[in-house]
C-alpha positions as CSV (number, residue, x, y, z in Angstrom):
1,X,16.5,-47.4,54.5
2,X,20.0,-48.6,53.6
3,X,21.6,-50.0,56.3
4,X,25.2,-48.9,54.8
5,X,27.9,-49.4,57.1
6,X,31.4,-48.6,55.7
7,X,34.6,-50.1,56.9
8,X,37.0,-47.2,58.5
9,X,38.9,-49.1,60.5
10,X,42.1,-49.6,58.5
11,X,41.9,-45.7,57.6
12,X,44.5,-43.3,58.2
13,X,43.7,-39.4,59.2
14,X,40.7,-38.0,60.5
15,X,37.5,-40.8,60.8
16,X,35.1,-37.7,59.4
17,X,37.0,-37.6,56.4
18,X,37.3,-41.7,55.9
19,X,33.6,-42.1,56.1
20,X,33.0,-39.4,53.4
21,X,35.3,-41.0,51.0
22,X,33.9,-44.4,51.7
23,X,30.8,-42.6,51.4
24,X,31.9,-41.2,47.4
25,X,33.7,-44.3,46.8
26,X,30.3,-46.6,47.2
27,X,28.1,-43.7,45.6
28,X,30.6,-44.2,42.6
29,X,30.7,-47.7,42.7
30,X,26.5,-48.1,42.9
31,X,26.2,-49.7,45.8
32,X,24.5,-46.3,46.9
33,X,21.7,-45.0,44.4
34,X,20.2,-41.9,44.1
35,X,16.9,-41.1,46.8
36,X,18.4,-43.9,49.4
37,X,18.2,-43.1,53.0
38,X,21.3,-43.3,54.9
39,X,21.3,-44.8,58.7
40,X,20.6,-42.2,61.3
41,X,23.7,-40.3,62.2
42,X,23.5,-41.7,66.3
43,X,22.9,-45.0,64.6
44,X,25.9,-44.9,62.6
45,X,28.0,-43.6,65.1
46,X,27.1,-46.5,67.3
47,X,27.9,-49.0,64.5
48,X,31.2,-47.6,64.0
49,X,32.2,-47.4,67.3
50,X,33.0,-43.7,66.9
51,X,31.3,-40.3,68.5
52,X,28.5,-38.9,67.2
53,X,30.2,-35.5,66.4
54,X,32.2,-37.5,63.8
55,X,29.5,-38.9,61.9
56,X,28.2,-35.3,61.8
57,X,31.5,-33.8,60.2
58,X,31.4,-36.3,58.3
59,X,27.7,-36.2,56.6
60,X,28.2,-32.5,56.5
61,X,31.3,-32.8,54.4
62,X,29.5,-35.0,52.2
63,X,26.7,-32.6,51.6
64,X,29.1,-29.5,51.6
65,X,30.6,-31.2,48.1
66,X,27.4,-32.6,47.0
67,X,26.9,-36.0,47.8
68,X,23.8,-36.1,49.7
69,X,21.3,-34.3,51.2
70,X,19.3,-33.4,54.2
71,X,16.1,-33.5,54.4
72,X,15.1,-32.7,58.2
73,X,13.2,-34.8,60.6
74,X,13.8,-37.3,57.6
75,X,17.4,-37.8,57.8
76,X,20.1,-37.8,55.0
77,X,19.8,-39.1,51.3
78,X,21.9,-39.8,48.5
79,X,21.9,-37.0,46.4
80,X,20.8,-37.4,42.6
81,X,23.3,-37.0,39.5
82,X,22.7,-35.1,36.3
83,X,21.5,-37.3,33.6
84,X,24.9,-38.6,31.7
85,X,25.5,-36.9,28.7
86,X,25.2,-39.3,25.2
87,X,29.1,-40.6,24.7
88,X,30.9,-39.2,22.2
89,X,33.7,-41.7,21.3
90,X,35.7,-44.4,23.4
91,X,36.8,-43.7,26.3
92,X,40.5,-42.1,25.7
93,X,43.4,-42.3,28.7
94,X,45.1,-39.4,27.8
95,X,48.7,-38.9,27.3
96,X,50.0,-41.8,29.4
97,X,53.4,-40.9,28.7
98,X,52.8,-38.0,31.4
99,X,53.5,-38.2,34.9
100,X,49.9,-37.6,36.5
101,X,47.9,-38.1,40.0
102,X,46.4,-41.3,41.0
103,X,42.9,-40.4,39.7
104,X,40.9,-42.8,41.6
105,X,42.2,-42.0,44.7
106,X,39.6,-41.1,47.1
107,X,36.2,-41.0,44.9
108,X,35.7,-36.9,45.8
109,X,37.3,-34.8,43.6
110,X,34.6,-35.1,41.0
111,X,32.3,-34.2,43.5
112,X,34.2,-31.2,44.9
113,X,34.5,-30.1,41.8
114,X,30.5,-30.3,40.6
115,X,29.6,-28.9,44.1
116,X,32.4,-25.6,44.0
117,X,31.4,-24.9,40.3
118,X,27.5,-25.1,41.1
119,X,27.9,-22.8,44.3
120,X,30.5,-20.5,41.7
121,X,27.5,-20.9,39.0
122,X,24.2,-19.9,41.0
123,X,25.7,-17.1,43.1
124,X,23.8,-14.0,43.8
125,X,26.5,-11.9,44.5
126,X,29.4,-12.5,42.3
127,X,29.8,-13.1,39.0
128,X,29.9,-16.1,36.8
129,X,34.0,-16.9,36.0
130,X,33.0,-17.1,32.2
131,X,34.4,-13.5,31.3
132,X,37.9,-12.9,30.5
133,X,40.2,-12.0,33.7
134,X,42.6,-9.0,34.3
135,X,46.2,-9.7,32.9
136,X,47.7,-11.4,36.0
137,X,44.2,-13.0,37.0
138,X,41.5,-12.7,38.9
139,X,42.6,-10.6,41.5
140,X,40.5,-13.0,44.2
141,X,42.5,-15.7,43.4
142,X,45.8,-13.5,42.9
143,X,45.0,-13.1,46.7
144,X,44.4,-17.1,47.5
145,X,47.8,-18.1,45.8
146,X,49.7,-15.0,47.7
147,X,47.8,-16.1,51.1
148,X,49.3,-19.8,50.2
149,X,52.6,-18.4,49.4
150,X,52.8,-16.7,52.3
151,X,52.3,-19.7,54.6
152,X,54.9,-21.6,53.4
153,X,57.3,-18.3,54.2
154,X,57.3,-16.8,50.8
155,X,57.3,-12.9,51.0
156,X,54.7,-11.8,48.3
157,X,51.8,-10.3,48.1
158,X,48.6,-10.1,45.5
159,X,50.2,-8.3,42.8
160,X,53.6,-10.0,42.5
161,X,51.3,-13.1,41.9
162,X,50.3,-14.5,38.4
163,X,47.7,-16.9,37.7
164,X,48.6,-18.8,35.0
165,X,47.5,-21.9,32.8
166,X,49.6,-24.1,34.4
167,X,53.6,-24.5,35.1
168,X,54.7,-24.9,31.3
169,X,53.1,-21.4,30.7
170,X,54.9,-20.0,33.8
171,X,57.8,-21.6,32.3
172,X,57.3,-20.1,29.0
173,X,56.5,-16.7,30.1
174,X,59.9,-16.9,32.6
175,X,62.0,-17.3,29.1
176,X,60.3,-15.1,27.4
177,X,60.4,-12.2,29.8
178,X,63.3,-12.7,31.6
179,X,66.0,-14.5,29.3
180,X,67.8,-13.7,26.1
181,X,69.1,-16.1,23.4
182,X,72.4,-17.6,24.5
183,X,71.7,-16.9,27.9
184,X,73.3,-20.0,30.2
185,X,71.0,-21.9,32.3
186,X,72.1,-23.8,34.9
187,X,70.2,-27.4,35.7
188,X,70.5,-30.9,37.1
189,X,71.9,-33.5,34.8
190,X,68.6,-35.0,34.3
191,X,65.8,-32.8,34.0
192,X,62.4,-31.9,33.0
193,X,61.6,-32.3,29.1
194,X,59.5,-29.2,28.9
195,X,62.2,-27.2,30.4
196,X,64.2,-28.6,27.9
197,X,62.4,-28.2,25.0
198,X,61.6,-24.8,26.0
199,X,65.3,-23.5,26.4
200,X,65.9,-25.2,22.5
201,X,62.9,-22.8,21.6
202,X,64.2,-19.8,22.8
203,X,68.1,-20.4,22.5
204,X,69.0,-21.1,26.0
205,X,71.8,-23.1,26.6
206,X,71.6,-25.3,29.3
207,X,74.5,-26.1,31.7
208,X,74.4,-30.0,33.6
209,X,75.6,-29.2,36.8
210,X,76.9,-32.3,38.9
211,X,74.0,-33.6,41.7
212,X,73.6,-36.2,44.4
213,X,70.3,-38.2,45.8
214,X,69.4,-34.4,47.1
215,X,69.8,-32.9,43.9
216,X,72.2,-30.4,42.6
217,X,75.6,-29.6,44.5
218,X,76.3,-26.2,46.0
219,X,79.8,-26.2,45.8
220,X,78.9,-27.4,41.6
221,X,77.3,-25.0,41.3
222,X,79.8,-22.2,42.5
223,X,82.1,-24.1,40.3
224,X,80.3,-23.7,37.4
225,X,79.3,-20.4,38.1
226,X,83.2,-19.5,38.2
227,X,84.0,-20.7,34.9
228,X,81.2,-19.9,32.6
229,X,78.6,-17.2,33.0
230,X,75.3,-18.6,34.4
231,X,72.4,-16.4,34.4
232,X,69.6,-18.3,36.1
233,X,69.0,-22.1,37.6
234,X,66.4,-24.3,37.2
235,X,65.8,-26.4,40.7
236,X,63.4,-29.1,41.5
237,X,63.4,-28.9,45.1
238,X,60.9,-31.9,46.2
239,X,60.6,-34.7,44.3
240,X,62.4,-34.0,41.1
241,X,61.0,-35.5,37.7
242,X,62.6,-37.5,36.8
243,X,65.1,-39.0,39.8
244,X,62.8,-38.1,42.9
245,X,65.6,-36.3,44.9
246,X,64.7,-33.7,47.4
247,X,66.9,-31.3,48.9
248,X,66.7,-31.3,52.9
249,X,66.6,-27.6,54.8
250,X,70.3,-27.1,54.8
251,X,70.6,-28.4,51.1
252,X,67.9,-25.3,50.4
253,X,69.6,-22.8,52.3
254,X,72.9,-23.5,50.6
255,X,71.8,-23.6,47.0
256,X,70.0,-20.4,47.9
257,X,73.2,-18.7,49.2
258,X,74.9,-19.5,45.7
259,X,72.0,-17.7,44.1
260,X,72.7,-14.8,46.1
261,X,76.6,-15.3,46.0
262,X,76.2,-15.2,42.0
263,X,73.2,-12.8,41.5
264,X,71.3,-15.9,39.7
265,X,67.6,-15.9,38.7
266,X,66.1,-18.7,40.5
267,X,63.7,-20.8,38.7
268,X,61.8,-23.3,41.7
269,X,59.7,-25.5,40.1
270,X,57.7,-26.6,43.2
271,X,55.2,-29.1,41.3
272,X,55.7,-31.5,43.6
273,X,56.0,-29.7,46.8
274,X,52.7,-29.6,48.6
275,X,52.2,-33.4,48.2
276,X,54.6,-34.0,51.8
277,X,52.6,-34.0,54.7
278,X,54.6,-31.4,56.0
279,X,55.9,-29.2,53.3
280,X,59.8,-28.2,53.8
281,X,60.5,-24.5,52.9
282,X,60.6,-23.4,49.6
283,X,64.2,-22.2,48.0
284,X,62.5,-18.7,47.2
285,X,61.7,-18.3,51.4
286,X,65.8,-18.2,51.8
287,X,66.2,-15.9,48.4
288,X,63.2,-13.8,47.9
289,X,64.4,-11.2,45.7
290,X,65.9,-14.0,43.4
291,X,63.3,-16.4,43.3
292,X,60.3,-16.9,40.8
293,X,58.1,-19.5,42.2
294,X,56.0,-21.8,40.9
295,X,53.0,-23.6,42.5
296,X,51.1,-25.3,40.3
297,X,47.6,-27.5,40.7
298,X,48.5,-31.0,37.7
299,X,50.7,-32.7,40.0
300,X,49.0,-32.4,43.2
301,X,45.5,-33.0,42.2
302,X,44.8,-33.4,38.8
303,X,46.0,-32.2,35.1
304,X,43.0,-31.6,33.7
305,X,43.1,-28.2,36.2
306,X,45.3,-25.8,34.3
307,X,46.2,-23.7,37.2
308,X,49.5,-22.5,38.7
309,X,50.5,-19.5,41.1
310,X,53.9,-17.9,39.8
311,X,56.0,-15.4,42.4
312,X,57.9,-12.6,41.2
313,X,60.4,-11.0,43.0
314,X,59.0,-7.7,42.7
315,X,55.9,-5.7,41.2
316,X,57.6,-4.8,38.0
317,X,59.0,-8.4,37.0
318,X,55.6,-10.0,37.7
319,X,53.3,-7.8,35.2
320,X,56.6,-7.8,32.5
321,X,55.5,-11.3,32.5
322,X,52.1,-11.2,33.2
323,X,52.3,-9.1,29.3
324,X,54.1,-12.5,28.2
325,X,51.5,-14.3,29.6
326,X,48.3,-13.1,27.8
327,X,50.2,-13.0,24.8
328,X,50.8,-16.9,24.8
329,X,47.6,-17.9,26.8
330,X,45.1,-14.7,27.6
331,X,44.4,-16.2,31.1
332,X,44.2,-19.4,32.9
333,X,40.2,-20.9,32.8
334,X,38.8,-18.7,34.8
335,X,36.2,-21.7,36.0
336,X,39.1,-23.7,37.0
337,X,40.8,-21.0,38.6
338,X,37.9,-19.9,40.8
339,X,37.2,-23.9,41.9
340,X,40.5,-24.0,43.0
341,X,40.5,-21.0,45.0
342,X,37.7,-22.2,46.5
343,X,38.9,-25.3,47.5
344,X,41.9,-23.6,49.2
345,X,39.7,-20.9,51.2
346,X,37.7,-24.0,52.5
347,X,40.0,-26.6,53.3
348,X,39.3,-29.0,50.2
349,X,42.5,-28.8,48.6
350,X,44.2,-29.8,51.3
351,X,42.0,-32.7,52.2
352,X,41.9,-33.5,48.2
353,X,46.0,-33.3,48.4
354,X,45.8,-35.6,51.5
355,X,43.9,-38.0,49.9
356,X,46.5,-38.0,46.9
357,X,49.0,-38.7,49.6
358,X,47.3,-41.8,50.9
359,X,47.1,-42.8,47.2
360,X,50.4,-42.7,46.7
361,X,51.7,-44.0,49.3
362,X,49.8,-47.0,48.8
363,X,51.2,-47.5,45.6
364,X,54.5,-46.9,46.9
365,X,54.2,-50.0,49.1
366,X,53.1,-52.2,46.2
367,X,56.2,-51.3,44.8
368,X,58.1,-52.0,47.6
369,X,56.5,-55.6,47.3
370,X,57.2,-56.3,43.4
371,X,60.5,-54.8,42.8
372,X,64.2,-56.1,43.7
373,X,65.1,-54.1,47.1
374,X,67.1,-50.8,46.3
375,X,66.3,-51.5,42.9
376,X,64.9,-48.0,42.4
377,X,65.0,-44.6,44.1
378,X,61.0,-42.4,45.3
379,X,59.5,-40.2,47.5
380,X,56.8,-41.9,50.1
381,X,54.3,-39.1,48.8
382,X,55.3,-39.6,45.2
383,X,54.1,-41.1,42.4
384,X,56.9,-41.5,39.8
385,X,60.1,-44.2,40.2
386,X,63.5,-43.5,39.3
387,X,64.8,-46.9,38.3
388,X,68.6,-46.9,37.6
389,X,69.0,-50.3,34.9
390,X,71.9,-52.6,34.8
391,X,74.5,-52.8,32.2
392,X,73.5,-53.9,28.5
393,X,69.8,-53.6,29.6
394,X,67.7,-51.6,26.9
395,X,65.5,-48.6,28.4
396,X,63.8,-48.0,25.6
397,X,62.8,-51.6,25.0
398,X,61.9,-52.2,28.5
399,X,59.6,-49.2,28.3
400,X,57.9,-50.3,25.2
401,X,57.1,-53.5,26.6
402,X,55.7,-52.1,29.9
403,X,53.7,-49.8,27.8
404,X,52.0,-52.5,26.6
405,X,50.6,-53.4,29.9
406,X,49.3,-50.1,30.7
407,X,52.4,-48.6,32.9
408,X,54.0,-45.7,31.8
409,X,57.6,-46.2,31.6
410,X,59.8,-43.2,30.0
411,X,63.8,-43.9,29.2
412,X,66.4,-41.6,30.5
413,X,67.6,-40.3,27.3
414,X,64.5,-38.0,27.2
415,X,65.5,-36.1,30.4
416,X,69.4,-36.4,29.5
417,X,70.6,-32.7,29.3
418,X,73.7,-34.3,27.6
419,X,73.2,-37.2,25.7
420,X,76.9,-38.0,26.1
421,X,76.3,-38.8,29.6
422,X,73.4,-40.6,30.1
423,X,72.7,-43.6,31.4
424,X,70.2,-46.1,31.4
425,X,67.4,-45.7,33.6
426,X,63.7,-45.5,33.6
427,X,61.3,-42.8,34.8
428,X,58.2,-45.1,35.6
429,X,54.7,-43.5,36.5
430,X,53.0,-45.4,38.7
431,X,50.0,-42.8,39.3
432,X,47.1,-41.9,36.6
433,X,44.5,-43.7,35.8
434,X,45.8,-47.9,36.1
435,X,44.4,-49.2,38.9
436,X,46.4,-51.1,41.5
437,X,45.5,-54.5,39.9
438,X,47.2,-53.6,36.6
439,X,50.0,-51.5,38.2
440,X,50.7,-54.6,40.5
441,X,51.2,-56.8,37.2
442,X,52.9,-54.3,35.4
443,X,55.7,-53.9,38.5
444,X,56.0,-57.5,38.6
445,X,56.8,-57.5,34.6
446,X,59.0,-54.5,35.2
447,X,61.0,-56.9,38.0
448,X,61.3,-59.9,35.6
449,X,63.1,-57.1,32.9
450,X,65.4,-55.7,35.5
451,X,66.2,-59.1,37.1
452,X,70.0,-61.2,36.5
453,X,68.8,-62.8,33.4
454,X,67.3,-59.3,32.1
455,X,69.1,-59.8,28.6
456,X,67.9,-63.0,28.2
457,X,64.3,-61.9,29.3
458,X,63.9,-58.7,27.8
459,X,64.8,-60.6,24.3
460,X,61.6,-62.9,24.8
461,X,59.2,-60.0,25.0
């Protein structure tokens, strides 16, 4: 028997939920192999100091995603993995250039994954998501994203939601449906290089309008609306990439009344807005028959799920686009899809998000520790930094020699709408796949290149 007693005590949320991450985290780590027996669950319970009911959530949680198994009078055992597959090349980090999810950040969304897509995979009664989908999507997951929608006030209902392969495609298939070249497009100084890329591709011109730490400005807004023709705004709500501004209630409802005021397609990019604790109402809630929404799945879990949710305002508008849509992409992977409706039916999205959360906020602290104090501007929940660089100071250089010590560092010029007006700042990612140690030196390099003698410094690297 292993006598394995993990170490909650430090843990924030639910105790259940602590012990099953400790529980993946040593499974992952080996410290827990395949066939061992697990301490009773009274026996655990005693050793922890906690009630026996939480042990029990807590081993059925991790058998419910496939860590272990019961095996009666017995007791619990580690469950067994599938033999590795040969590997076919080094190990490659991806794009690190991409703001991404801390991807070690609780040790179970591997094995929520393994233990939805087996349950999706053996099924008796429905069929395996290999086939292609309707246009739109499945319409059990059309339902999931509309149920999700509708919590956080959103008016919809299955059919004026789209599955889609993420939030570029819903981006894409927005232009493409709903815009015509030399349309105006109204967006924050700084903004998303997708967006920007795609309004270059389909002849959009975009239109900075002025912002402050919450974002863009209502009464800038109105402004601009006055003096050229706007037909649609791009908005960021929570946690905008690249600055990390979010727009309070009030700021929401405002910028919503000048949608209305102007007859503006509203383009709410809410990538970023599940990750709060509690999530402040969406744009679209205080605009509905403006807004197009988009909820998408890479920033609060994981890229490598290319899912998003995308609100129309009406029936018509939504299968106009979902045409656009299978065009470009057919369908979003119906596997992924299906796991992630799955996850949000049983709770495991949210307790994946919440372990995100944790994540980040941990990082956030060692931030707080390395760099100067109001050196840089973030969300508690987010992942990315908006670092503002003092005069003569060389994004672009700084960023290359970060990069070489594993952060991801991006300068502002890449989000600058105008070019004209940018200044120099960094976007830097401190999520994906470093690990505190490294992101802890990196942060402390990034300090030394931002510090008084950062000229001097940054010549040296």
């Amino acid at each position: 028997m292993q006598n394995w007693i993990p170490d909650i005590h430090a843990a924030q949320g639910p105790k259940y939920l602590a012990i099953a991450q400790a529980l993946a985290r040593d499974i992952e780590a080996g410290i827990l192999s395949a066939g061992e027996r697990l301490l009773p669950q009274r026996a655990l319970a005693e050793a922890l100091g906690v009630d026996l009911t939480t042990v029990t959530r807590a081993y059925g949680e991790a058998q419910r995603i496939g860590l272990i198994e019961g095996n009666g009078r017995r007791g619990s055992f580690v469950r067994a993995r599938a033999a590795r597959s040969p590997a076919l090349g080094e190990s490659d980090p991806g794009d690190v250039g991409m703001n991404a999810p801390p991807d070690a950040f609780g040790g179970t969304l591997k094995a929520a994954f393994l233990a939805s897509a087996e349950a999706l995979l053996t099924s008796e009664f429905t069929p395996a998501p290999f086939q292609y989908q309707r246009v739109g999507g499945s319409p059990a997951v059309r339902q999931v994203g509309a149920a999700l929608l509708a919590q956080r006030s959103i008016p919809c209902e299955e059919d004026t939601v789209l599955v889609l392969a993420g939030g570029q495609n819903a981006l894409h298939a927005i232009f493409s449906a709903e815009l015509r070249p030399g349309d105006r497009l109204a967006v924050c100084p700084f903004a998303y290089p997708g967006l920007i890329s795609l309004a270059r591709r389909f002849g959009i011109g975009l239109h900075a309008v002025a912002s402050d730490e919450q974002g863009m400005l209502p009464e800038a807004l109105d402004a601009a609306c006055a003096s050229t023709p706007i037909r649609a705004v791009y908005l960021v709500p929570t946690n905008d990439n690249p600055t990390t501004s979010t727009m309070t209630v009030e700021r929401r409802k405002a910028m919503a009344a000048m949608v209305e005021k102007h007859g503006l397609l509203l383009i709410e990019d809410d990538a970023y807005g599940l990750l709060p604790e509690q999530p402040l109402p969406p744009i679209t809630s205080f605009a509905p028959d403006h807004g197009w929404h988009i909820a998408s799945v890479s920033k609060i879990l994981t890229p490598g799920l290319r899912v998003a949710w995308l609100r129309a305002p009406d029936v018509a508008k939504a299968w106009r686009l979902a045409a656009d849509m299978h065009e470009t992409a057919i369908m979003a992977p119906p596997l992924n899809a299906a796991v992630v409706a799955d996850w949000v039916r049983s709770g495991v999205f949210q307790r994946l998000a919440g372990e995100v959360r944790e994540e980040a906020r941990q990082r956030q602290a060692l931030a707080r520790k390395c760099l100067p104090h109001g050196s840089f501007q973030s969300r508690e929940e987010g992942y990315h930094l908006w670092i503002p660089l003092p005069e003569g100071a060389d994004p672009r250089h700084i960023a290359d020699a970060l990069r070489q010590h594993g952060l991801s560092a991006i300068a502002s010029d890449a989000f600058a709408v105008e070019r004209s007006a940018t200044i120099p700042a960094l976007r830097v990612s401190i999520g994906g796949s470093i690990s505190r140690e490294r992101l802890q030196r990196g942060l402390l390099l990034l300090a030394a290149l931002i510090g008084p003698e950062a000229t001097r410094k940054i010549s040296l690297v």
